[in-house]
N, C-alpha and C positions, 0 to 999 in steps of 0.2 A: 339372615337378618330378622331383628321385632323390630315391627314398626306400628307403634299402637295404631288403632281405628283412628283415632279425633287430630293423627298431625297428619301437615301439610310438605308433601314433597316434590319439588319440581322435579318434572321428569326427564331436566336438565343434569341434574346431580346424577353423580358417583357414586354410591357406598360399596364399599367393600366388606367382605366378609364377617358375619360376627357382628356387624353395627348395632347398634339398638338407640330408637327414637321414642323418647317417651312421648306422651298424653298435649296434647294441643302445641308441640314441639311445630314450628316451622322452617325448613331446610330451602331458600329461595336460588334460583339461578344455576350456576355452573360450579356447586357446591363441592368439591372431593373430600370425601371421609376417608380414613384410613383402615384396618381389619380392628374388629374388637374396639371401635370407641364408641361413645355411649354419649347419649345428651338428653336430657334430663326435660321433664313439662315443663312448657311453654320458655324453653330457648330459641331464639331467634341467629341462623347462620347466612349469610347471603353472601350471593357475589361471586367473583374468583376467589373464592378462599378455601384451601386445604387444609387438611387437620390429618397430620401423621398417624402411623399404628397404634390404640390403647391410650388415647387422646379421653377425656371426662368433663365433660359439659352439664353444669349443675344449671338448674333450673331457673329460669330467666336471664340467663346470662344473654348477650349479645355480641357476634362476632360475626366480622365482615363486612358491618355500613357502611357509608360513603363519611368521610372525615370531616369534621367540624370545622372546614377552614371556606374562608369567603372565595380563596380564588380557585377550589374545585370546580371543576368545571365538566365532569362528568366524564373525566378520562379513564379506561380501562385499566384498572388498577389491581392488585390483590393485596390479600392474608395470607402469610405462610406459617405452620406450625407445625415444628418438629412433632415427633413420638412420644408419646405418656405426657405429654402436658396437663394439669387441669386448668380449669376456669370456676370456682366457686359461684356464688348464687351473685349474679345481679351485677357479674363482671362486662364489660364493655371493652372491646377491641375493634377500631377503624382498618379499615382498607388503605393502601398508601396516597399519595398525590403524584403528580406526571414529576415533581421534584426530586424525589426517588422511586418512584413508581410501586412499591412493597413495601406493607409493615412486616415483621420478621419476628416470630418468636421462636426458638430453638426448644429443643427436647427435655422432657423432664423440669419443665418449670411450674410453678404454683404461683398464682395469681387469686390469690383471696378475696372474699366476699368485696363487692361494689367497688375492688380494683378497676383503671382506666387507662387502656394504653393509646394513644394518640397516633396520626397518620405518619407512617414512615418510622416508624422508630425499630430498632432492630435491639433484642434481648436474646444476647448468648445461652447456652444449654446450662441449666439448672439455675436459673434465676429464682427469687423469691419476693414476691408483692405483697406485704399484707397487708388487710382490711382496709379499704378507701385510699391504697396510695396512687397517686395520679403522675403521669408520665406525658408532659405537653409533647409534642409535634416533631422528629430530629432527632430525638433521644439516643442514646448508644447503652448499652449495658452488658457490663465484661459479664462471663463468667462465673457463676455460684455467686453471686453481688448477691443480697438481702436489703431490701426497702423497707421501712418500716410501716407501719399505718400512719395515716395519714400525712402523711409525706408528699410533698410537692416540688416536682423534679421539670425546670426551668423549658423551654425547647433548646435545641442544639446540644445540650451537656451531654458529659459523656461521664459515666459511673464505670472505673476499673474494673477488672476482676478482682472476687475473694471481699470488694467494698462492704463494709456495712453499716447504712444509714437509719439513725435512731428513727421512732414517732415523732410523728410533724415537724422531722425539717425541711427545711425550707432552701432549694440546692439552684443555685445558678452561677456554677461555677462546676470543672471537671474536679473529681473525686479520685482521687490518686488510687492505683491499685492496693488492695491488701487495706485500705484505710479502715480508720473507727471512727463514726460521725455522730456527736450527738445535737441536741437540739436545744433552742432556749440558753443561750442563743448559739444559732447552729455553725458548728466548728469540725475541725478533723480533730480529736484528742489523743491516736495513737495508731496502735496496728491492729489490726482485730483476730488477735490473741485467740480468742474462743474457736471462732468460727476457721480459722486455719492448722490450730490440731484437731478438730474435729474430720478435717479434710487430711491429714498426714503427713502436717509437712514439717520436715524436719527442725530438732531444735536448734539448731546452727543456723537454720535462716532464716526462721524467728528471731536472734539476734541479729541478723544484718540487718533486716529490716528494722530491726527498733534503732538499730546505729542508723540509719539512713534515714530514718522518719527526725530521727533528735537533731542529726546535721543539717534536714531542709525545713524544720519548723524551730529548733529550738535555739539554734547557735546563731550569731549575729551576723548571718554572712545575706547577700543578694541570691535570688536565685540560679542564677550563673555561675557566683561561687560556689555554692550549695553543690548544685549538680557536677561541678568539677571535683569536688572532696568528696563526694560518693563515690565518683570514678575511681578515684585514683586509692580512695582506703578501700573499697569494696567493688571495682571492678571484676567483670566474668562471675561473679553467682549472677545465676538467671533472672531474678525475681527483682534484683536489684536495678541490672540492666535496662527490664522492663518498666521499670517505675520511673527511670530515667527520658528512659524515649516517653513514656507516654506525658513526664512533664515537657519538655522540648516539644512534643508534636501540639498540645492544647493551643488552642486558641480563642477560649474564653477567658484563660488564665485558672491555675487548680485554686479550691478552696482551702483557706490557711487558718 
């Protein structure tokens, strides 16, 4: 381990192997690091909160506080974050509430500058936050999803995998998997084409999903009818399937 001279470390904390704590860095309470991550001057960790293997804590960031919500009440709560995540400068991640007792971030995610994730919200492995997008309280977030800057993403909502929501929308509504969200005013406008060959997936279910996106937004049916005509021309592709159940399971209603 480096652990500069001028930070502060409870000798409640964990680090494992390889850690490094830069220059006026403070590490409070029942802190677990993982091998090989690193945290940057004057980052602030506290609490139960872990930080996976090769985890990167940029300076002033903040992970592990008690949550912004009035009926905290000083429950035993934590942080969890998978491996290789970072935290850019002046990002802010809360500890959960006794409501779900965890906030959750998964492996390999990036959370850019004055990014804000809220009490309990849980982000799948390879998520992307950039610069100032804000994430209230409940949140869900599939899988390789991308939030734009400053974006403001409701409590309760749930953001598919593979989603990708422009700069400053504005979401208080579930995001269907695989969607394109832009903003001004904010909409789903398609499948997000880019960011799913980027990932591998093949061209064949790039078109189902564009057949499935045009049957549940574009053609004149109810949502009931909608997801029955997905069924029935595009039942058994996977991606398809999924996009079904996740509309049936919402209960905010998806954004249209």
């Amino acid at each position: 381990m480096k652990i500069h001279a001028t930070a502060v470390v409870d000798a409640a904390a964990e680090l494992a192997a390889g850690v490094e704590v830069g220059p006026y860095a403070v590490i409070a309470g029942p802190v677990r690091l993982g091998a090989g991550t690193t945290v940057g001057a004057h980052a602030v960790i506290e609490g139960r909160t872990t930080l996976g293997p090769g985890c990167r804590v940029f300076p002033h960031a903040v992970l592990g506080t008690i949550p912004q919500d009035l009926k905290y009440a000083g429950e035993d709560t934590t942080l969890e974050v998978g491996a290789g995540t970072t935290f850019r400068e002046f990002v802010s991640c809360n500890r959960g509430t006794r409501a779900a007792g965890a906030t959750r971030i998964g492996g390999g995610c990036l959370l850019m500058a004055y990014a804000h994730v809220a009490h309990d919200c849980v982000l799948s492995d390879g998520v992307v936050l950039a610069n100032c997008a804000t994430l209230a309280g409940h949140v869900d977030v599939g899988e390789y999803a991308s939030v734009g800057g400053l974006a403001a993403i409701h409590q309760f909502t749930r953001i598919g995998r593979y989603a990708y929501i422009g700069g400053m929308g504005r979401i208080s509504q579930d995001v269907i998997p695989y969607g394109l969200v832009r903003a001004d005013p904010t909409k789903v406008v398609g499948i997000n084409v880019i960011g799913l060959k980027r990932r591998g997936f093949a061209p064949e279910v790039l078109e189902a999903l564009r057949r499935a996106y045009h049957i549940l937004f574009r053609e004149e049916l109810n949502t009931s009818q909608a997801l029955a005509k997905m069924k029935t021309e595009l039942g058994g592709i996977a991606e398809v399937e999924e996009l079904i159940a996740f509309v049936n399971n919402s209960e905010r209603g998806i954004l249209k």
